[in-house]
N, C-alpha and C positions, 0 to 999 in steps of 0.2 A: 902900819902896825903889824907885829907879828904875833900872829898867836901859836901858843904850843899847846897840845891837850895829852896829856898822862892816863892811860885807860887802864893801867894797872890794876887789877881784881882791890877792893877793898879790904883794908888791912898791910894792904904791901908796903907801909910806908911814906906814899904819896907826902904828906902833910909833913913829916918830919924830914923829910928831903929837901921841900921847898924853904925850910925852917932854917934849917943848915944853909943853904945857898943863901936864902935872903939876908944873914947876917954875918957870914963870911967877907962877901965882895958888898961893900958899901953901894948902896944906891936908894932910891923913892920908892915906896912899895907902898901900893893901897893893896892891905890884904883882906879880904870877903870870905865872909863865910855867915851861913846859916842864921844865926842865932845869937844876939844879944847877951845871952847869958854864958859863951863860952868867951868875950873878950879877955875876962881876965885868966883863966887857963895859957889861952895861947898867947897874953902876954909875959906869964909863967913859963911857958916856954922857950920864946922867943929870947929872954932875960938870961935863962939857961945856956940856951947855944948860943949867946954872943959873948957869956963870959968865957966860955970854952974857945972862944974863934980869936979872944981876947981884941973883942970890939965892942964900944957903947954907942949903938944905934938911939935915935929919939924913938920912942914908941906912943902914940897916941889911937884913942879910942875914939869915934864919934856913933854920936847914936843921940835920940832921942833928948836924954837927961841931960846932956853933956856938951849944949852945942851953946851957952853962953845967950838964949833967943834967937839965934841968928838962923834957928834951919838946918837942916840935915844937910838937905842938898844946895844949898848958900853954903855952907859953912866945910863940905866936899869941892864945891868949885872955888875956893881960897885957899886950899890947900899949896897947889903950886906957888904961889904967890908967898903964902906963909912961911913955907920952906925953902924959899931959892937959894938961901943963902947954906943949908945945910947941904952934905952928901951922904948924911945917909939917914934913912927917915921910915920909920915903917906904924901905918898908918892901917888900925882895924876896921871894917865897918859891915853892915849885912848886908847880903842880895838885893832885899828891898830898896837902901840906900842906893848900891851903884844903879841898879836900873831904874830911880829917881834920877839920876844927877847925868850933868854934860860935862862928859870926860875931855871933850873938845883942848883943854888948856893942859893935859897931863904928859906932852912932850917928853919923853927921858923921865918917864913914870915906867916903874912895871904892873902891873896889876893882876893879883892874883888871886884865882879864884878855887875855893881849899874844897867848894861842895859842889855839887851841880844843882842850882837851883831846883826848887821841887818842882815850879811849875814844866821844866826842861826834863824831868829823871822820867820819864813812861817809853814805854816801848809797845809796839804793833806785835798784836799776839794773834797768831792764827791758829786754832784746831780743828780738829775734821769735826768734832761736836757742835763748831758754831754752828753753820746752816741747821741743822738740825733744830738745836735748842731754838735760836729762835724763827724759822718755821713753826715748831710746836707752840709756843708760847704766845708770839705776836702777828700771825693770819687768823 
């Protein structure tokens, strides 16, 4: 599997880049991101640059509401299966979902991920103030 990671400063576009590529050149996309309540935006998007790219990608959403009883993560690992027959497929779903589910079967999948999970966004901060502060506070 290859992974590529985009560290471009926020704002720079990241999201609408991978928008355009992903509905340009046909292929299987599970796209992730964040938040439930942005599928239908970035399907508003996605709709946008394919008619621009003049292509009709399938676009589907799973989450919660919308899996028919079968499960978030059932219903992410049929994906493959569901789709074989298409080439080009772009498939929403959140954080929480792909790191439920076994991506094991997503062969000639791209998968792309538009946020960096929260759990993953912290960074190691050092200042001269720490020792101090807490010396002072917690001995």
């Amino acid at each position: 599997m290859k992974v590529f990671v985009d560290e471009s400063r926020a704002g720079a576009g990241k999201t609408r880049e991978a928008i355009d590529r992903i509905v340009y050149y046909p292929c299987k996309t599970l796209f992730i991101t964040e938040r439930k309540d942005a599928f239908a935006e970035l399907e508003a998007r996605f709709r946008k640059a394919a008619r621009k790219a003049k292509t009709d990608p399938v676009i589907r959403h799973i989450h919660s509401g919308n899996h028919g009883g079968r499960g978030v993560v059932k219903r992410i690992a049929e994906l493959p299966s569901d789709y074989s027959t298409l080439d080009h497929v772009i498939v929403i779903a959140t954080h929480e979902a792909l790191l439920r589910s076994d991506l094991s079967g997503f062969h000639g999948w791209r998968i792309v991920i538009d946020e960096v999970p929260r759990f993953l966004d912290f960074q190691e901060k050092r200042t001269s103030l720490d020792a101090a502060f807490f010396k002072h506070h917690y001995t």
